[in-house]
N, C-alpha and C positions, 0 to 999 in steps of 0.2 A: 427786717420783717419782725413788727412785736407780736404780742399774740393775740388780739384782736385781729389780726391779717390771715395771722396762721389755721384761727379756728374760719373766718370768712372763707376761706382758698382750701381747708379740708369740706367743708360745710356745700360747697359749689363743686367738688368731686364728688363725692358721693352720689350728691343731686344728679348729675351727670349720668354715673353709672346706673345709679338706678332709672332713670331715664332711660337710657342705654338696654336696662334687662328688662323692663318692660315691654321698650319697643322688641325687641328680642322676640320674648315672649310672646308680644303682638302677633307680629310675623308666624311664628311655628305656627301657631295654633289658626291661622287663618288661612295657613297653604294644607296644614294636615286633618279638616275638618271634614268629617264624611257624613254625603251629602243624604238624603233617605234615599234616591236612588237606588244607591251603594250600598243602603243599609237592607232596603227590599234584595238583591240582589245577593248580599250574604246571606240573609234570612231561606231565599230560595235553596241558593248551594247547600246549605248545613241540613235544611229539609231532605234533600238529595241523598247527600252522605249518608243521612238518619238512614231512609231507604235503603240505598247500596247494602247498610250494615246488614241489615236486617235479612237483605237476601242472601248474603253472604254466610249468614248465620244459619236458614233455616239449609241452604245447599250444604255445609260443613253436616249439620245436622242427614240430612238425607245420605249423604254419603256414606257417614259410621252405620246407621241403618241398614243399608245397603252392602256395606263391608261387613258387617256380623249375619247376615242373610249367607249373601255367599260364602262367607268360612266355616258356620254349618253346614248350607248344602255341602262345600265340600268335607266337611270331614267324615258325614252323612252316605257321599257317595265312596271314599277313601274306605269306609266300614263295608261296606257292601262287595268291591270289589276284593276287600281280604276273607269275606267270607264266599267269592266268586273261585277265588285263588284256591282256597282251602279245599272248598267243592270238588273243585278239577283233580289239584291235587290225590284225594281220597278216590273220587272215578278211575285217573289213570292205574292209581297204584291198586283198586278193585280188578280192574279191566289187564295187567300183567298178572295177579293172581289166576285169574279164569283162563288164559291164555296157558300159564304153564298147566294148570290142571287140566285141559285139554290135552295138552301135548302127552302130558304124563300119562293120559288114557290113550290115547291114539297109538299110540309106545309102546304100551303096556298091555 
């Protein structure tokens, strides 16, 4: 083989191969082509999603709202009943004062 053959017989693989990745390449891109259909169809979905987030967002949002609502009321109601407590408290221990000082005249 001189090399007039050599570069002929390199010269006709290549040609080949690239032939070869072309058609290749032919193929992929003619199975994996998306169609407008598909493309309206994403287009919807991602619409969708967009949506979902958004409600998603504004419920996260109402929530915390909602959560800082009621951990005032309650700490709100939590103050009231220690000042409910205190109350009693001072009443009972007024109400054993007047009992003994009752007694103490009744006694006496």
């Amino acid at each position: 083989m001189n090399r007039t053959e050599f570069i002929i017989a390199t010269g006709v693989i290549l040609f080949v191969a690239f032939s070869l990745g072309w058609f290749a390449f032919w193929l992929v891109h003619r199975f994996s082509r998306v169609s407008g259909a598909d493309m309206g169809e994403l287009e919807r979905m991602a619409h969708e999603l967009h949506e979902a987030e958004e409600t998603r967002d504004e419920a996260i949002a109402y929530l915390q709202s909602r959560e800082a609502e009621l951990t005032s009321r309650l700490s709100q109601t939590e103050a009231e009943l220690r000042a409910a407590m205190d109350g009693l408290r001072d009443a009972r221990h007024e109400a054993e004062d007047l009992r003994a000082y009752i007694e103490r005249i009744s006694a006496g």
